[in-house]
C-alpha positions in Angstrom: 12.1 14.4 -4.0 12.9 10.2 -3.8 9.4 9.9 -5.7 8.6 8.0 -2.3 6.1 8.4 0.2 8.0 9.7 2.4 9.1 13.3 0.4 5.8 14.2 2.8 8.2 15.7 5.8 7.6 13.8 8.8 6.6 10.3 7.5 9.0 7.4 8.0 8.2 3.7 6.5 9.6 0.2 7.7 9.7 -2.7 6.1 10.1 -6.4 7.2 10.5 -10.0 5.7 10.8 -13.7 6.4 12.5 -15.3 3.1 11.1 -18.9 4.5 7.6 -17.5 4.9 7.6 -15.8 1.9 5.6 -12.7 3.3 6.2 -9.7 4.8 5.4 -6.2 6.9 5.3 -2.5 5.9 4.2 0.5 8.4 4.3 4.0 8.0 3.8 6.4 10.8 4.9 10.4 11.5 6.8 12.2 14.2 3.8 12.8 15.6 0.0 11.4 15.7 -1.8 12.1 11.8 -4.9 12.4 10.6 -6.4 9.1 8.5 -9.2 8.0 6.7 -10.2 4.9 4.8 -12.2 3.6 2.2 -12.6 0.0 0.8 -13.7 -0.8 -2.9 -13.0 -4.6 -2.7 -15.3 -7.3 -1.7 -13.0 -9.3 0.8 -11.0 -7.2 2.7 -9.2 -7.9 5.8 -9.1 -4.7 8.2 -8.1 -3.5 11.9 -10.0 -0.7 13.5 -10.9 0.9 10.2 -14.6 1.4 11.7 -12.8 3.9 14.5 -11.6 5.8 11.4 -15.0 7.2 10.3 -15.4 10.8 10.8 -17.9 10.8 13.5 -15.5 8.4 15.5 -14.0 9.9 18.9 -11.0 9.3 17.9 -9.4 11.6 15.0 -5.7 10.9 14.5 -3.8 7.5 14.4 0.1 6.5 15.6 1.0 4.1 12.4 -0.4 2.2 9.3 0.4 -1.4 8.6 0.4 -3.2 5.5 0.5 -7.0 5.8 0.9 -10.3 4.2 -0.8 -13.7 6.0 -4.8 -12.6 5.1 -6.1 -12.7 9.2 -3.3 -13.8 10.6 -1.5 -10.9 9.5 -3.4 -8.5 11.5 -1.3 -9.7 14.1 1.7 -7.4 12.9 -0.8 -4.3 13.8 -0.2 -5.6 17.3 3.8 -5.7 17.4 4.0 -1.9 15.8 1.3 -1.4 18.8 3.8 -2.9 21.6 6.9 -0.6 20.3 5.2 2.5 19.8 3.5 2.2 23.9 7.4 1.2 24.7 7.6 5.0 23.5 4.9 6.3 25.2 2.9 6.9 22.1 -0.8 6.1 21.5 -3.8 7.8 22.9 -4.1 9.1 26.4 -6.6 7.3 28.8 -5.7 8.6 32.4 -2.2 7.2 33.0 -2.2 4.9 30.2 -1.6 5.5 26.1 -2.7 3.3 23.9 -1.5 3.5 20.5 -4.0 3.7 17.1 -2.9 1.5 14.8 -5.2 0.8 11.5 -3.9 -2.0 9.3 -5.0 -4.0 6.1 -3.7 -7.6 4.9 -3.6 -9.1 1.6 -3.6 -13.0 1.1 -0.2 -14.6 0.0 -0.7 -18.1 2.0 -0.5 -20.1 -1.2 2.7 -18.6 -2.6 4.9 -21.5 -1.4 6.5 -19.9 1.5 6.7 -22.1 4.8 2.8 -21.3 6.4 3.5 -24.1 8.8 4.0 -22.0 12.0 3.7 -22.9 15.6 3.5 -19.1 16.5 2.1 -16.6 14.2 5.4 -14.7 13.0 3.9 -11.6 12.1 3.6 -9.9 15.4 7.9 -10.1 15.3 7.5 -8.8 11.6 5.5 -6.2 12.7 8.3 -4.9 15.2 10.9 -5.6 12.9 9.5 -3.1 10.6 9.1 -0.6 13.7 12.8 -1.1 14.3 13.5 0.1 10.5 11.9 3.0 9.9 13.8 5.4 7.7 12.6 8.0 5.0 14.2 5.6 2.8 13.0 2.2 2.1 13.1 -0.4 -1.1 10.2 -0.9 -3.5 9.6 -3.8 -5.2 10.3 -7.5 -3.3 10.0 -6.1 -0.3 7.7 -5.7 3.0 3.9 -6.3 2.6 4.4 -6.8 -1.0 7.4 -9.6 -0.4 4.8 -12.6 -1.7 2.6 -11.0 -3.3 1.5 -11.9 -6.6 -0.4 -10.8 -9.7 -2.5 -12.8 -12.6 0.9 -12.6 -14.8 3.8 -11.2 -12.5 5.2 -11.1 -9.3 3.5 -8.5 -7.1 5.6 -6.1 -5.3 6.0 -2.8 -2.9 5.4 0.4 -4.6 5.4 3.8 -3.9 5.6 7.6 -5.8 5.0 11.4 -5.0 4.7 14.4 -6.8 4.5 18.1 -5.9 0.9 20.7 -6.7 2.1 23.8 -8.0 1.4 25.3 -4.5 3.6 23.6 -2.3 1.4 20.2 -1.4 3.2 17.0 -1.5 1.2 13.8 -2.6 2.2 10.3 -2.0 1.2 6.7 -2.7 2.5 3.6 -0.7 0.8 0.0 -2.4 1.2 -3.5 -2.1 -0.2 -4.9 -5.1 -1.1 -8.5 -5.0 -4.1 -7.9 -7.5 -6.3 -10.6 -8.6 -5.7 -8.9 -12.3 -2.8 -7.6 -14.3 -0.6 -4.4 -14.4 0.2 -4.7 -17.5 -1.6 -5.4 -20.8 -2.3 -8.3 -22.6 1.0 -10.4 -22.9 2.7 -7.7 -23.6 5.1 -5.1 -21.6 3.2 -2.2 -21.3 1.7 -1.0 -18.2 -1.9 0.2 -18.2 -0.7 3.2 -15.6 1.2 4.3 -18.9 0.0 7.4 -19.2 0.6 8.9 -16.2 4.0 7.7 -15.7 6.7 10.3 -15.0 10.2 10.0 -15.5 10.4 6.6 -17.1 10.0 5.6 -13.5 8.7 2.0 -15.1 10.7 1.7 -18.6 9.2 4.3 -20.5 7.7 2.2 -22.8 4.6 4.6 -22.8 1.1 3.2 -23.8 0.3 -0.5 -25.4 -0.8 0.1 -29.1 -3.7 -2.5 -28.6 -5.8 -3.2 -26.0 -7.8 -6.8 -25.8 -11.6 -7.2 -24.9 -13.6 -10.1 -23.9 -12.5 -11.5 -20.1 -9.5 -10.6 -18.7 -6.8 -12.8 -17.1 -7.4 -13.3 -13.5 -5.2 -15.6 -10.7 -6.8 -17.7 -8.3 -10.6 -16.7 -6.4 -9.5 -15.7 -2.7 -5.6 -15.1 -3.7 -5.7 -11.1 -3.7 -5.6 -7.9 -2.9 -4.1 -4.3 -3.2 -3.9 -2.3 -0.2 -2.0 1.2 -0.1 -1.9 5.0 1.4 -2.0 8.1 -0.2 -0.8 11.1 2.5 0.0 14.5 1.5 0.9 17.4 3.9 -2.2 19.4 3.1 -4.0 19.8 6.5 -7.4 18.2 5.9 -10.0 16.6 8.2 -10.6 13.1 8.6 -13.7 13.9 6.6 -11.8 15.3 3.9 -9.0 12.3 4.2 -11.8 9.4 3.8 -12.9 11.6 0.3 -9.0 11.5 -0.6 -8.8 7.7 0.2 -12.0 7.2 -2.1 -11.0 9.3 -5.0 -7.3 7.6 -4.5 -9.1 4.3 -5.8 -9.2 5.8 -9.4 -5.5 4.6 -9.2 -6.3 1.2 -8.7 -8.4 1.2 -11.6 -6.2 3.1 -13.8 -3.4 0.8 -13.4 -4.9 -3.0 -12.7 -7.4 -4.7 -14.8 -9.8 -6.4 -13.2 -9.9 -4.3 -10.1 -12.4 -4.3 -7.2 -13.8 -7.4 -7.0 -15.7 -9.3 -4.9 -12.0 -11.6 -4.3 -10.3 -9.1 -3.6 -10.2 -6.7 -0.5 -8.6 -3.4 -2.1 -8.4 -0.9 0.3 -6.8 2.7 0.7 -6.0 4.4 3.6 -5.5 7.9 3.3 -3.3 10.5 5.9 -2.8 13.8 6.4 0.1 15.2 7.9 1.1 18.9 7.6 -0.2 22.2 7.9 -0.4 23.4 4.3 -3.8 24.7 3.3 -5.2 23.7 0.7 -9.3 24.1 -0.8 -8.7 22.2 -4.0 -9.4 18.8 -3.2 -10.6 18.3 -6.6 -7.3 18.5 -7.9 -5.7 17.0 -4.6 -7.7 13.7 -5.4 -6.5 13.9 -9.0 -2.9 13.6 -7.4 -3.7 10.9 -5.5 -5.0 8.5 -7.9 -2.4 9.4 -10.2 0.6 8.7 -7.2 -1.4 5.4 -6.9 -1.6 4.4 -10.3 2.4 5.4 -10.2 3.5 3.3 -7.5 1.4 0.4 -8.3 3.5 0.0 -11.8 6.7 0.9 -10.1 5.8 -1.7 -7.4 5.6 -4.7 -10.6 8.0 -3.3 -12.5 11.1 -3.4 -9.2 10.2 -6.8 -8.3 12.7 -9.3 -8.3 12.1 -13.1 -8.6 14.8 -15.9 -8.7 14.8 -18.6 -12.0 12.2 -21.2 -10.5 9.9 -18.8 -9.2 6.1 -18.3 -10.6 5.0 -15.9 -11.3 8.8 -14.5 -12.6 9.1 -10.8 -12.1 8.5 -8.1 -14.9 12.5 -8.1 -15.2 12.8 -11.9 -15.9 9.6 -12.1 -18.0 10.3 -9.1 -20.4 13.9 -9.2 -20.7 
């Protein structure tokens, strides 16, 4: 286990980056087409066909995921991942033609002092740039969707984690987390995902010893949002994969403060992919808010952020 995404056998992610634009790409997709479902908690969200994803939709499995930087103009990268999988002759059938199902979410990093003055939207490269580096091995931290991506106190940042059911099911988390709120508590170190960390996966500093009331820090209205996937290989519907992406949201809440609100557009996507049977989805929504609230701390807490950037990065700031 990499206590990645990706221990679900099968899933491959890529990740993509402009230094200049200060933004980036991430897509996860399967050697062959998965189930998905959604579900959004936040009050802004930016979304591609998400509506087809409903469980009374036609169509029941999907080719790839994207995760982008660039708020709209990052949908575009859903359209590059698109052109490389039909140059495989992925996608759905329709007569002679296949057209590939690709869901994707953006989060808003276009006032993080990267270079936004395009002539042509860049993300539609990014987006086959990440299709060109899809591995079962990726960084975390400053890196693909969660390149620019900012918090109320840190840098933002990539995240992922897994963990194992007793029998045999495999849960994973995949997050950028450019939250309009904090990951960690008050001005101190400690991460409010604390209690469910495993492995001093984020400093094993365990829980803060005081927790402050009254309003909590916030960034800039319209500056936000966490978007992620949970997958596991436990063969589920798409029914049962829009209840896994809903209880997956616990995460969220669990490990950013404030979450889901009406400036941000937190959204999880959820996929299964794998034959393992499995009729506790109680406990299998459990895992996924807790892989969620996982890779959402490990996402802050690998960030990197040179000396003149702000927000610095967890390193920098609690050195």
């Amino acid at each position: 286990m990499q206590n990645l995404i990706t221990d679900i056998a099968g899933l491959q992610v890529g990740c993509a980056h402009d230094e200049t634009l200060k933004s980036g790409v991430t897509v996860l997709t399967a050697n062959a087409p998965f189930t998905c479902g959604v579900h959004v908690m936040g009050g802004a969200p930016g979304t591609r066909e998400t509506d087809l994803l409903a469980p009374d939709k036609t169509v029941q499995t999907v080719d790839a995921i994207v995760l982008s930087g660039g708020s709209a103009f990052g949908l575009d990268a859903a359209s590059g991942v698109a052109d490389a999988l039909r140059s495989e002759g992925r996608g759905f059938a329709v007569g002679d033609v296949t057209v590939p199902i690709v869901p994707a979410a953006i989060l808003f990093d276009l006032l993080n002092g990267g270079d936004k003055n395009w002539v042509q939207n860049p993300y539609n490269a990014l987006g086959i740039k990440a299709y060109s580096s899809l591995s079962t091995t990726f960084k975390i931290g400053t890196a693909g969707a969660g390149f620019g991506a900012t918090t109320a106190s840190l840098k933002g940042g990539l995240g992922s984690a897994s963990m194992q059911l007793p029998n045999g099911v495999i849960v994973g988390a995949l997050v950028a987390v450019n939250a309009i709120g904090s990951a960690t508590v008050g001005d101190g170190p400690h991460f409010w995902a604390a209690p469910f960390e495993e492995n001093g996966e984020f400093g094993n500093l365990g829980p803060s010893s005081t927790y402050p009331s009254g309003r909590p820090a916030t960034k800039g209205h319209a500056q936000n949002t966490t978007i992620g996937i949970v997958a596991t290989n436990a063969k589920l519907t798409q029914a049962q994969c829009t209840r896994l992406a809903t209880a997956a949201h616990d995460g969220i809440a669990r490990a950013l403060v404030p979450s889901h609100t009406p400036m941000d557009g937190d959204l999880i996507f959820a996929a299964s992919h794998g034959e393992i049977e499995c009729d506790d989805l109680i406990y299998l929504g459990h895992a996924a808010a807790t892989c969620m609230a996982r890779a959402i701390a490990r996402g802050i807490y690998e960030a990197r952020s040179n000396p003149f950037e702000t927000p610095a990065c967890y390193a920098r700031t609690f050195s």
